[in-house]
C-alpha positions in Angstrom: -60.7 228.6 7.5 -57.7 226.0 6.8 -58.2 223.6 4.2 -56.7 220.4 4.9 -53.6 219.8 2.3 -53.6 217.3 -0.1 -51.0 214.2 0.9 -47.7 215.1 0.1 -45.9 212.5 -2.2 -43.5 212.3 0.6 -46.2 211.3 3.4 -46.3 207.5 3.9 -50.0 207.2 3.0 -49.5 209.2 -0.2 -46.3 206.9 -0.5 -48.2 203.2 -0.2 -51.1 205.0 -1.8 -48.8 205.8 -4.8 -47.2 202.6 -4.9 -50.5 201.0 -5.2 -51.7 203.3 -8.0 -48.7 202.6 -10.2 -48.7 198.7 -9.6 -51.8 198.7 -10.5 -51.3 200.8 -13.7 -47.8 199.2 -14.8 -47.8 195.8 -16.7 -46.2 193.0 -15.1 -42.5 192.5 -16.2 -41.3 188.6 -16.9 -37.7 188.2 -16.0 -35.6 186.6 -18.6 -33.6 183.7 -17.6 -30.5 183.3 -19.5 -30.0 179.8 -20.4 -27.7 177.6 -18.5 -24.9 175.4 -20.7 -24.8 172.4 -20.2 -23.0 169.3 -21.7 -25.2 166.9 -23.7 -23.9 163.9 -22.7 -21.7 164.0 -18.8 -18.4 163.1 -18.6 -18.0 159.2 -17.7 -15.8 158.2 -14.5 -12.2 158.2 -15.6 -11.2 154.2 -16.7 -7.8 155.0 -16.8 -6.1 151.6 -17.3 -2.7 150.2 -17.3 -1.1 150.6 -20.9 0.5 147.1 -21.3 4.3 146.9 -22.0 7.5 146.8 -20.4 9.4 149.9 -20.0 7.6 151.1 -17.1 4.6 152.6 -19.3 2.3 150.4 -18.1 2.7 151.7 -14.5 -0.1 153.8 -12.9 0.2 157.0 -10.3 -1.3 156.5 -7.2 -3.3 158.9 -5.0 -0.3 160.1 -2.2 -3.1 159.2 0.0 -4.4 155.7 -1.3 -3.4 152.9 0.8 0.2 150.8 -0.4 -1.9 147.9 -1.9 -4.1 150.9 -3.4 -6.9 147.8 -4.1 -9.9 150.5 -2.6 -8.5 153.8 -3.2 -10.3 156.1 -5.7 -7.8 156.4 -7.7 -7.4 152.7 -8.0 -10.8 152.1 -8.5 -10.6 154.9 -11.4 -8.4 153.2 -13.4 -10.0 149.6 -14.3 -11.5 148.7 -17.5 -9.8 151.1 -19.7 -9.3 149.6 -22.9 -12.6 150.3 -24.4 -11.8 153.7 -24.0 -8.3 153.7 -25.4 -9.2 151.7 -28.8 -11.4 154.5 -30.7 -8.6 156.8 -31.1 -8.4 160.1 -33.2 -10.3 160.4 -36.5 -8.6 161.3 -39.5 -9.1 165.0 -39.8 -8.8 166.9 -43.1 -5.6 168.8 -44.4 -5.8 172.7 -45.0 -3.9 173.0 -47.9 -4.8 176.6 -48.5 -3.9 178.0 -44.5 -0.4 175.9 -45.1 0.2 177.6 -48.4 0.1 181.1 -46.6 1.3 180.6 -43.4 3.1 177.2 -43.2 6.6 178.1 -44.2 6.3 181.0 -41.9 4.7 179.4 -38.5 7.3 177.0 -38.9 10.7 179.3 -39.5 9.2 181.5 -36.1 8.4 178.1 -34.2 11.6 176.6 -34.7 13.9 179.2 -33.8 12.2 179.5 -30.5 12.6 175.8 -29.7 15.4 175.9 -28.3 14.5 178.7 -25.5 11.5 176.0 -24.7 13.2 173.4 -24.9 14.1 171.9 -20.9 17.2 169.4 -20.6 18.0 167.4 -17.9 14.3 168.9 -16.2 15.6 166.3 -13.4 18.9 167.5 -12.5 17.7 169.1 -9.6 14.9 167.4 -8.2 16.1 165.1 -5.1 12.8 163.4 -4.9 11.5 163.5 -8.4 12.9 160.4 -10.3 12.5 159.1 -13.6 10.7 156.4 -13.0 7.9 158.2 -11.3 7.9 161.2 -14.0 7.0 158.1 -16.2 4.4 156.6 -14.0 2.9 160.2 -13.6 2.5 160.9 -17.7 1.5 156.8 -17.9 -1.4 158.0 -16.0 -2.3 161.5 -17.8 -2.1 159.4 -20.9 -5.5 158.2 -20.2 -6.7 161.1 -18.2 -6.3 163.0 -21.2 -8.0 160.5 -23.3 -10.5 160.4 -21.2 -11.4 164.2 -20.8 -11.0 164.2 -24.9 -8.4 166.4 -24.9 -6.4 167.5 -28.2 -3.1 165.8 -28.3 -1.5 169.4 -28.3 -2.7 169.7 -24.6 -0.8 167.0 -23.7 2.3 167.7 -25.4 1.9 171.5 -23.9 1.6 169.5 -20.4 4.5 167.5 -20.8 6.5 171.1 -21.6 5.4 173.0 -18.4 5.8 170.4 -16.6 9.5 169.3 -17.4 10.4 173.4 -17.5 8.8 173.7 -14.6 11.0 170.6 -12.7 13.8 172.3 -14.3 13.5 175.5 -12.0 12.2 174.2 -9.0 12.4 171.0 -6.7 9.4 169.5 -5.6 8.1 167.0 -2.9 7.1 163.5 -3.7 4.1 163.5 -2.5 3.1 166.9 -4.4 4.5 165.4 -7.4 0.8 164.6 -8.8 -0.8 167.8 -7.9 2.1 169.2 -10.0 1.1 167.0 -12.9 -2.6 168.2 -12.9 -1.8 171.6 -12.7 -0.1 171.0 -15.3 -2.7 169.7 -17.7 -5.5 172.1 -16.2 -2.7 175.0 -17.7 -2.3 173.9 -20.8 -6.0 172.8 -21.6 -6.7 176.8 -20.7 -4.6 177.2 -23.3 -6.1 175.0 -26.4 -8.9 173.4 -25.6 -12.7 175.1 -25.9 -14.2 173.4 -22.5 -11.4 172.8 -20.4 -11.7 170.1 -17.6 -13.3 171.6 -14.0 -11.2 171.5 -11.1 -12.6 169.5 -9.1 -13.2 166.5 -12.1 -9.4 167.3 -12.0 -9.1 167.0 -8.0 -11.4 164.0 -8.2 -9.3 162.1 -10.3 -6.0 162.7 -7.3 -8.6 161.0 -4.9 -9.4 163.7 -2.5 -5.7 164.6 -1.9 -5.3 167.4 -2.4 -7.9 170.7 -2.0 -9.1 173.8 -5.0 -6.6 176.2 -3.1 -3.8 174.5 -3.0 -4.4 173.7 -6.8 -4.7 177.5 -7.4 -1.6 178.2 -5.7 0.3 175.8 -7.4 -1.2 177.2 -10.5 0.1 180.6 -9.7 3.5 179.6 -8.7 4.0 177.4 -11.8 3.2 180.5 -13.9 5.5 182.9 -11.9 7.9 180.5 -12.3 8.1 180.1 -15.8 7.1 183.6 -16.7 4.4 183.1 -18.1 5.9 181.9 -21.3 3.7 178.7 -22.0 3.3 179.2 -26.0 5.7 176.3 -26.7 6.7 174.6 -30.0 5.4 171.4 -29.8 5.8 167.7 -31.6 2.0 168.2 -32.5 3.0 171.5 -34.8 6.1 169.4 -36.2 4.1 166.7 -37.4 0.9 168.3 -38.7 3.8 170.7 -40.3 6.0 167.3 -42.2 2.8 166.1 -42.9 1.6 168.9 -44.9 4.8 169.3 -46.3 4.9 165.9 -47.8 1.9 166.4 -49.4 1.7 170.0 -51.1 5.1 168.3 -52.4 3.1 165.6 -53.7 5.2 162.9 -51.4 2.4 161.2 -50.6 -1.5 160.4 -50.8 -3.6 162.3 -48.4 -4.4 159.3 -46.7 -1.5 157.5 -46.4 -0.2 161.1 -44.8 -2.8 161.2 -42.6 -2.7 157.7 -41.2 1.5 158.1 -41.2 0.8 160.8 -38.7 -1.8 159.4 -36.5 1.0 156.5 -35.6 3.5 158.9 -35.4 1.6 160.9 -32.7 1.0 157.6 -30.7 4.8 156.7 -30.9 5.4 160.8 -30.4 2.6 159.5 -26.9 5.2 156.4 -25.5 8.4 158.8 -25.7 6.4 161.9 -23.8 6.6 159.3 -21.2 10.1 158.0 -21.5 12.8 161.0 -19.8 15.4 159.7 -22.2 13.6 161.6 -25.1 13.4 164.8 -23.4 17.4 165.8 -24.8 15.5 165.5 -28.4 14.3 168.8 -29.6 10.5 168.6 -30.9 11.0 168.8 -34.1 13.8 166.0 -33.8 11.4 163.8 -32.5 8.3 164.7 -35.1 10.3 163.7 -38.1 11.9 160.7 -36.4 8.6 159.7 -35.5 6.8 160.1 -39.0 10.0 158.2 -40.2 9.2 155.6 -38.1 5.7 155.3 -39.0 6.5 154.9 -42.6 8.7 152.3 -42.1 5.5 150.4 -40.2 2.9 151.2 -42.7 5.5 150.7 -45.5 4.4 153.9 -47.9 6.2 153.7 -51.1 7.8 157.2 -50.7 9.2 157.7 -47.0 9.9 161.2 -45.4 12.6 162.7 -45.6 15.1 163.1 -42.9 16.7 166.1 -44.3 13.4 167.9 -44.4 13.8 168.6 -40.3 17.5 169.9 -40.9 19.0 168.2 -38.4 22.7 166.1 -37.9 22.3 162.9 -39.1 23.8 161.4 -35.9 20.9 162.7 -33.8 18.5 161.7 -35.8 20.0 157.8 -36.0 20.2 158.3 -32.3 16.7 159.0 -32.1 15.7 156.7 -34.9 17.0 153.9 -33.1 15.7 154.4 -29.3 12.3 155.1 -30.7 12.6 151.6 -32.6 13.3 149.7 -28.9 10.8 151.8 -27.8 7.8 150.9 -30.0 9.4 146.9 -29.6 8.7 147.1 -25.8 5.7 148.7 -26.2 3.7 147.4 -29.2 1.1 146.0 -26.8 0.5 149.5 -25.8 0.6 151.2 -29.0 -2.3 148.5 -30.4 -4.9 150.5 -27.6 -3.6 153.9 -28.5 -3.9 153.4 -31.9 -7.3 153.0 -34.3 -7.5 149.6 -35.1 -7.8 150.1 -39.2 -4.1 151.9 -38.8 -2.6 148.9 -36.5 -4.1 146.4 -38.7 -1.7 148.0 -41.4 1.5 148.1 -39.2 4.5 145.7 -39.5 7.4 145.5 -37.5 10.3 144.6 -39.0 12.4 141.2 -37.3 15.4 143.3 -36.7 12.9 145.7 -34.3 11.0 142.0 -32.3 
């Protein structure tokens, strides 16, 4: 007689039957979900406002496709109400003394023999569209984007760099000019900054212009283009460097340092803006800048010029454009500025 076979594992009864029986005996699993990041507090529309003054500063980068009058545009309506957000300014951050000790003398010797190899002159020689003026109306409005985003001032000084080096190798359209200018800044902050802006807060700001892919592409070609060679010396190093110089040398009160270089970087801000600075080497312009501000705050011990090593015909040259420059533009330089620093500043008569 044939006995009937048990159900083979591989039967479908045995199978569900199986399934069932192990169900029943396994203890139900609870998924972990992994926590999501998100900011505290959102970023706020961009108020990117007019900086008052009257070299062209003041001027503000339209979308290519907001209208001529640009009254209902999004980038127009982006950038009202500004100066709230343009008073705070930086807060005084502490030296490290100890770090500068071990490293300073070196970071700086390496930095500034490769300034020169990042250094772009003349970005505009070959640019048929690209003029001056609206190089200075495009940085007049990543001044506040970049205030805005709370972004370290090295990001914008790194911007500035890629962007001029990149003008210098290849000519660009008009109307890609602000694209370029973005990319620009979304390169750097990948560099420096811990949360970087998104794209498309970035794409927002251009007012629907321009689309992710053709950001990503100009991101790639920008970096082909220069090689990917983007660790460049900036005027941020330079003055945190002459700042910490002056006072391991005993120069100067910690404070007084500290505020010297906070309106040195806002001058160091108006000439990132102004194409005649860019033949002035970064280091040129971070002690003629500290100079500057120590004339305004009147310290009792003033930097000196022959720390930087430089001919003392560039930096009188220099010295004296960024004196007209900070004469236009004190209006602007009040809403870049904290307001316990400006209340401090003088201008001499022979600047008004």
């Amino acid at each position: 007689m044939v006995t009937p076979c048990p159900a083979s594992p591989a039967s479908p009864a045995a199978g569900a039957g199986g399934r069932d029986s192990r169900q029943n005996l396994r203890a139900p699993v609870k998924k972990s979900r992994r926590p999501r990041l998100r900011r505290k507090e959102p970023l706020r529309p961009l108020n990117a406002c007019s900086l008052p003054g009257d070299s062209g500063v003041c001027d503000l980068f339209e979308s290519p496709s907001s209208s001529s009058d640009g009254a209902d545009s999004p980038a127009a309506s982006a950038a009202r109400d500004c100066s709230s957000s343009l008073s705070a300014g930086p807060p005084l951050t502490a030296l490290d003394l100890q770090t500068f000790r071990d490293y300073g003398q070196s970071c700086y010797d390496f930095r500034r023999a490769r300034e020169s190899f990042f250094h772009p002159r003349e970005s505009l020689a070959r640019q048929p569209q690209v003029t001056a003026e609206s190089r200075c109306k495009l940085l007049s409005w990543l001044l506040p984007v970049h205030r805005q985003f709370g972004l370290s001032f090295e990001s914008l000084c790194l911007t500035v760099n890629t962007l001029d080096r990149f003008l210098l190798t290849t000519p660009v359209a008009a109307d890609c000019f602000q694209l370029l200018g973005v990319t620009c800044l979304l390169i750097a902050c990948k560099q420096v900054e811990v949360h970087p802006p998104r794209v498309k807060q970035l794409l927002a700001l251009c007012g629907g212009a321009f689309s992710r892919q053709q950001l990503c592409n100009l991101e790639c070609i920008v970096l082909h283009k220069l090689h990917f060679s983007l660790g460049a010396p900036t005027i941020n190093f330079f003055l945190e460097h002459f700042t910490h110089v002056r006072v391991e040398a005993g120069q100067a009160e910690v404070i007084g340092a500290l505020e010297a270089q906070t309106l040195a970087r806002g001058v160091a801000e108006l000439s990132l803006a102004d194409y005649a600075f860019t033949n002035y080497t970064p280091s040129l312009l971070a002690i003629c800048c500290l100079a500057l501000a120590d004339r305004m705050l009147q310290l009792p011990q003033p930097l000196d010029l022959r720390l930087g090593e430089h001919p003392e015909a560039a930096l009188q040259d220099c010295l004296g454009k960024l004196q007209l420059l900070v004469s236009i533009n004190r209006t602007s330089l009040t809403h870049m500025l904290p307001p316990q620093i400006w209340e401090k500043c003088s201008l001499p008569q022979s600047w008004k």
